[in-house]
C-alpha positions, -999 to 999 in steps of 0.1 A, spaced: -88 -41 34 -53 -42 39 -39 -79 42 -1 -73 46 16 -41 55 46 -53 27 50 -84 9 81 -78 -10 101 -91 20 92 -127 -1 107 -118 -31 140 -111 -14 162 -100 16 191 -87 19 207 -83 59 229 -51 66 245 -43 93 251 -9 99 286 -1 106 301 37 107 332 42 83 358 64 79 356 88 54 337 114 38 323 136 63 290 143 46 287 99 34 294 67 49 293 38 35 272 7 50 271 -32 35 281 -70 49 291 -96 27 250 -109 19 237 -71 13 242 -42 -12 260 -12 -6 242 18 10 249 47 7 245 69 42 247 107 39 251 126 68 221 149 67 223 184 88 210 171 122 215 184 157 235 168 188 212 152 208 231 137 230 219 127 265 181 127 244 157 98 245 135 95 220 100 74 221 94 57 183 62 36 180 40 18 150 25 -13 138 55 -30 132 70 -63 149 93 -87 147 112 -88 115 99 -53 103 104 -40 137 141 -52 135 142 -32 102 132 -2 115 149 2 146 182 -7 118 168 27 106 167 44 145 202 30 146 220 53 120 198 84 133 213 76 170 247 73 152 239 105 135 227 124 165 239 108 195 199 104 207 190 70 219 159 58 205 131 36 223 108 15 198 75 4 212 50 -17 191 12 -5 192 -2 -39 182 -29 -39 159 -53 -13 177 -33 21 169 -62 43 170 -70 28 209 -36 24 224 -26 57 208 -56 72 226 -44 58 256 -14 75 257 -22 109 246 -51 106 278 -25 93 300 -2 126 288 26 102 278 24 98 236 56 87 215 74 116 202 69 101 170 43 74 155 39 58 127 8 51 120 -18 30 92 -44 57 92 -47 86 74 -75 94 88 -62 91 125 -38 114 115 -66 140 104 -81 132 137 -43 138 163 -41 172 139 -79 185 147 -77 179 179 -40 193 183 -24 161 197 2 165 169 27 192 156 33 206 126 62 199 103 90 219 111 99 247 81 133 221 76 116 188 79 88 205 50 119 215 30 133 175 36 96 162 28 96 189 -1 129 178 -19 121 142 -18 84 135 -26 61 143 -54 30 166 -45 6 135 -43 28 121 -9 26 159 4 -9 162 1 -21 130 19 7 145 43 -16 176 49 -45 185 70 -68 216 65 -37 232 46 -6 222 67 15 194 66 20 171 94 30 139 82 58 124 67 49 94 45 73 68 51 63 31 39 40 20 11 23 -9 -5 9 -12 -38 -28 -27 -42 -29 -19 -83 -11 -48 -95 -23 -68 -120 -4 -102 -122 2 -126 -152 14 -159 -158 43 -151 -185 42 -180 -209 3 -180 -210 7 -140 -223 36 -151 -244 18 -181 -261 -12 -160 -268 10 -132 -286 -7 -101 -264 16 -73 -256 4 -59 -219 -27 -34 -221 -24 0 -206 -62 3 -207 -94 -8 -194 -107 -18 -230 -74 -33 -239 -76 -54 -207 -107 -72 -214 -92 -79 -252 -63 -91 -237 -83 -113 -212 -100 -127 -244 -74 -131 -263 -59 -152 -242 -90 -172 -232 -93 -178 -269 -57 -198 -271 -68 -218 -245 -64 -207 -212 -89 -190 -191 -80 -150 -190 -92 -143 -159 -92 -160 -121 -110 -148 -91 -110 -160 -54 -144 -146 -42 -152 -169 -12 -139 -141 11 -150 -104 5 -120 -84 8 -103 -92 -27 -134 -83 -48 -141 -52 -26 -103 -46 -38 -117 -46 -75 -142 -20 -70 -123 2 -53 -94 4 -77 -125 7 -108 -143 34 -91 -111 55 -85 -105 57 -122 -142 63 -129 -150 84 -102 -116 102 -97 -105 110 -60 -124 138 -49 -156 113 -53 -134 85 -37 -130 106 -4 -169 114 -2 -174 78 -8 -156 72 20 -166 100 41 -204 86 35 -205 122 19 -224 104 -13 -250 74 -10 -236 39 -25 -270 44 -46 -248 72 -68 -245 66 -100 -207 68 -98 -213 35 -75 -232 20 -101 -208 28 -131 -181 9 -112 -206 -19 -104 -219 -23 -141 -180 -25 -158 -175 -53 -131 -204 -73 -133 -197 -72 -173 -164 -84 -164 -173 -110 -136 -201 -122 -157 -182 -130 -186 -179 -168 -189 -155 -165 -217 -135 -151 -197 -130 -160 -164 -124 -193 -148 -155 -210 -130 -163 -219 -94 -149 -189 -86 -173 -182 -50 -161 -214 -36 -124 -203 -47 -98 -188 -19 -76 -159 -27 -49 -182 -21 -64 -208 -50 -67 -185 -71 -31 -177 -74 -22 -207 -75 -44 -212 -102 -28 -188 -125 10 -199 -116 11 -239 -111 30 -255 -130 0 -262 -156 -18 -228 -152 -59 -233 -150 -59 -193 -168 -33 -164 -170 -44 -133 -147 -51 -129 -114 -55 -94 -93 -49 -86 -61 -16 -61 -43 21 -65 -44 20 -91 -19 9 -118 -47 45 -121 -54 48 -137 -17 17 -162 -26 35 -168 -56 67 -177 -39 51 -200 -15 25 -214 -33 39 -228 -67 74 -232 -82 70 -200 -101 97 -171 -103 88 -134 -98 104 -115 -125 109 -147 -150 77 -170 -151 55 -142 -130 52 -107 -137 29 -77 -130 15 -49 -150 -4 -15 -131 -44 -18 -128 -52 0 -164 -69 34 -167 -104 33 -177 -112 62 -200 -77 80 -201 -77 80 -164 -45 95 -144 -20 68 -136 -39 57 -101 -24 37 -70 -46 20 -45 -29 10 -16 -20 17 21 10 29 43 28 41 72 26 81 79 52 93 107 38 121 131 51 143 156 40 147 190 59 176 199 78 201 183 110 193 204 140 194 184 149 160 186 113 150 175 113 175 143 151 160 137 134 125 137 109 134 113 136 149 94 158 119 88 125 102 81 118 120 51 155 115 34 163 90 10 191 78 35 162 66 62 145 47 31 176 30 18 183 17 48 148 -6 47 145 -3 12 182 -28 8 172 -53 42 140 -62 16 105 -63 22 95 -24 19 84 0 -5 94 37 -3 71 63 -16 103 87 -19 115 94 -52 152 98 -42 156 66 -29 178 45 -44 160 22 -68 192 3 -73 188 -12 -36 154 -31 -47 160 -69 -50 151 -74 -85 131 -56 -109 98 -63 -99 106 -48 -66 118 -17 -81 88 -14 -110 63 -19 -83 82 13 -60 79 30 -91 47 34 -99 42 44 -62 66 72 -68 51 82 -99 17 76 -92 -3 109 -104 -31 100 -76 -26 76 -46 -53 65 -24 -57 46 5 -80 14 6 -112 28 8 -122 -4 31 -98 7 53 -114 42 58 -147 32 66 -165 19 99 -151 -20 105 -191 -30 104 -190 -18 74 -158 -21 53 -139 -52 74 -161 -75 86 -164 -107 72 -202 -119 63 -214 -83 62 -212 -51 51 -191 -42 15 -177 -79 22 -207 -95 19 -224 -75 -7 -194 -80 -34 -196 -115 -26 -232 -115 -33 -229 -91 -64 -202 -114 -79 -230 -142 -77 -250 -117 -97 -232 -93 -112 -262 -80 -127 -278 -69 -96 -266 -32 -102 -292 -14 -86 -300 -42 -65 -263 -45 -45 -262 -6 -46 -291 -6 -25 -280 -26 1 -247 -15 4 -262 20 11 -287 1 35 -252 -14 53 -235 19 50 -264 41 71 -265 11 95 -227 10 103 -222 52 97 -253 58 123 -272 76 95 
C-alpha cells in the first residue's frame, strides 16, 4: 500500500522563492539565501492572459505549497492564473463528482493509474497534445511513456514518484562484516548471513501490520514473474493459486524462515521498531526493507545520518532480472484540450516544472532531465536515479486492487502475509486463501 506520497522532504528542505530576473530571454534564474539555484527556462508557451486555470490532486499543506510554487512560474510564464483545489484522499469519488456535475479541473493529478485508464475509456480526458508528447518524449524514458498510455495513446504526464525498492543498511554493521553491497537475490541472502555470522542479526522485519510484508512480495514477484504477469495479477486475470504466486511465496518463506538470519519476535514488531532496530545507536541487526520514506523514520526515530551512518541499496534482481522499481506516483491529466490546459501539461512535463519541487525537498522526479544537482544530498539523488533508470516501473500492486482486498487491515493480502510470515511454509496453503480473499473482494 502506499504509506507516504514522498518521504525525502525529511532528509532535507530547501525554501525558494520564485522571483523573475532580468536576463536571458530563454532562462531566469531563481534561489534565496537557504536554497540552491534553479535554473528556469522559458519553454515555448502561449499568452494566456485573462485565463483561469482549475489544478487539483492529493496534495496539501506543505506539498500543496510546493506545487502551487510550481503554478507560480507557469502563471509568470503565461500570464494564466491558476486555482489549486485539494481532492482529499477519495480522488476516484470527488473526481467523479465533478465530471457528473460537468465542472472537472482542467488538470488533475492523480495516484491511480488505473483511474486514469478508467477518465480515458470513458472519454472524460484528452489526449496529449502532438507538443506536450514531443515535451513528455524529450524528457522521459519509454517506461514513464508507457504507464502514460492507454489502449495506444498517451494521456498522461507522469510528474512525481516514490521509490518502494529500497533496501536499507546500517553502515558500520556492513562495514564491520567486510560485505560489499549485493546486486542479486543470491548475493543478498550471503550478505544477510554474512553479516549475521559477525554478530549482528542480517535481517529485521516489522510484520504486526500487513502492508510492509505485502511490500516484500510484491517487489519478489515482479522480478520473478516480470510485469506482464504483475498486471494480470492485479487485474485478477491469473488466480493467486499460480505458480508464479507460489514461486514468490516459496523464496520468502525460505527467507522469513531463516532464523540465522533474521531477528526474532518479528509479528509482535511495528514497522516503525523495526527501523529503529537496525539504526539505534547499538543496532539489534543490519537490514531492514521497506520505500524511500525509511530515511524519514530514520531521521526521527534514532540519531542516525542518511548518507553517513544509513544508506540504501535497490531491491536486487532475482535471476538476472531487469533493474525493477516498485513504487507509486502522481500522473497529471487533461480534461480538455483547451490551449491553456495542453500548455499546463506542457510545462508539466519539462525539467523546469520538476526542478522547481525537486530543490524545495521532499519529491522525486521521474524525468531524466531534471537536475540531479538540486537533490539534497546523495541519497536523494541515487534514490531519483534509479527511478529514472528503472528498465520496469510498477505501481504497488496493493494499490491496484479492491480496498477489501489489498488495503484493509485484518483481511485480505494484509492478513494473509501476516499469517504466511507465521508460517512461511504454508505455500500452498496462503495461496489458497488469498485466491479465496481475492474472488470474494473481485465478485468472482
Amino acid at each position: 500500500m502506499q504509506r507516504c506520497s514522498s518521504a525525502l522532504a525529511i532528509l532535507a528542505s530547501a525554501a525558494l522563492v520564485l522571483t523573475a530576473c532580468s536576463g536571458s530571454d530563454t532562462e531566469n534564474t531563481t534561489t534565496d539565501s537557504s536554497g540552491p539555484t534553479v535554473n528556469v527556462e522559458d519553454l515555448d508557451l502561449p499568452d494566456l492572459s485573462g485565463q483561469t486555470l482549475n489544478v487539483a490532486a492529493d496534495w496539501s499543506g506543505a506539498e500543496q505549497e510546493n506545487f502551487e510554487a510550481v503554478l507560480d512560474e507557469f502563471e509568470r510564464q503565461t500570464g494564466a492564473e491558476t486555482v489549486y483545489t485539494s481532492l482529499g484522499n477519495n480522488v476516484a469519488t470527488t473526481l467523479g463528482t465533478q465530471i457528473e456535475g460537468g465542472k472537472p479541473p482542467n488538470v488533475a493529478l492523480i495516484p491511480q493509474p488505473g483511474l486514469m485508464t478508467q477518465l480515458a475509456q470513458d472519454g472524460s480526458i484528452s489526449p496529449l497534445a502532438d507538443d506536450v508528447l514531443e515535451e513528455v518524449q524529450a524528457n522521459y524514458s519509454d517506461t514513464w511513456l508507457d504507464l502514460g498510455t492507454v489502449d495506444g495513446t498517451s494521456y498522461g504526464v507522469w510528474f512525481k514518484a516514490a521509490n518502494k525498492s529500497t533496501i536499507w543498511y546500517n553502515v558500520a554493521a556492513y562495514e564491520d562484516a567486510g560485505v560489499d553491497i549485493p546486486k542479486s537475490w543470491d548475493d543478498f541472502t550471503t550478505t544477510l548471513q554474512t553479516v549475521s555470522d559477525s554478530g549482528v542479526p542480517g535481517l529485521v522485519v516489522g510484520a504486526d501490520v500487513g502492508w510492509p510484508l505485502t511490500d516484500w512480495f510484491e517487489n519478489v514477484y515482479l522480478r520473478t514473474a516480470g510485469p506482464e504477469m504483475y498486471d494480470q495479477l492485479a487485474n485478477h486475470e491469473i488466480p493467486w493459486t499460480d505458480e508464479s504466486v507460489k514461486e514468490a511465496l516459496t523464496i520468502l518463506g525460505e527467507l522469513w524462515g531463516n532464523d540465522d538470519i533474521v531477528l526474532a519476535g518479528g509479528s509482535q514488531r511495528t514497522f516503525p521498531d523495526s527501523v529503529t532496530a537496525v539504526f539505534r545507536d547499538t543496532p539489534e541487526g543490519a537490514t531492514v526493507y521497506e520505500g524511500d520514506f525509511v530515511a524519514g523514520n530514520i531521521t526521527d526515530q534514532t540519531n542516525a545520518v542518511v548518507g553517513e551512518d544509513a544508506n540504501f541499496y535497490p531491491f536486487p534482481s532475482i535471476d538476472d532480472s531487469p533493474q525493477s522499481v516498485m513504487g507509486a506516483g502522481n500522473v497529471a491529466v487533461a480534461f480538455d484540450d483547451g490551449e491553456g490546459t495542453q500548455a499546463l501539461m506542457k510545462y508539466l512535463a519539462s525539467p523546469t516544472a520538476a526542478n522547481i519541487w525537486i530543490a524545495k525537498g521532499g519529491f522525486t522526479s521521474p524525468n531524466q532531465n531534471a537536475d540531479m544537482a538540486l537533490y539534497p544530498d546523495d541519497t536523494s539523488r541515487d534514490i531519483a536515479q534509479q527511478l529514472v533508470d528503472a528498465e520496469v516501473f510498477r505501481f504497488d500492486l496493493s494499490d491496484l486492487t479492491p480496498t477489501a482486498f489489498g488495503g484493509t487491515e485484518g483481511q485480505g493480502f494484509w492478513a494473509e502475509m501476516i499469517t504466511f510470515y507465521q508460517n512461511p511454509s504454508d505455500v500452498d496453503g496462503t495461496a489458497q486463501r488469498l485466491e479465496e480473499a481475492a474472488v470474494s473482494a473481485y465478485g468472482g
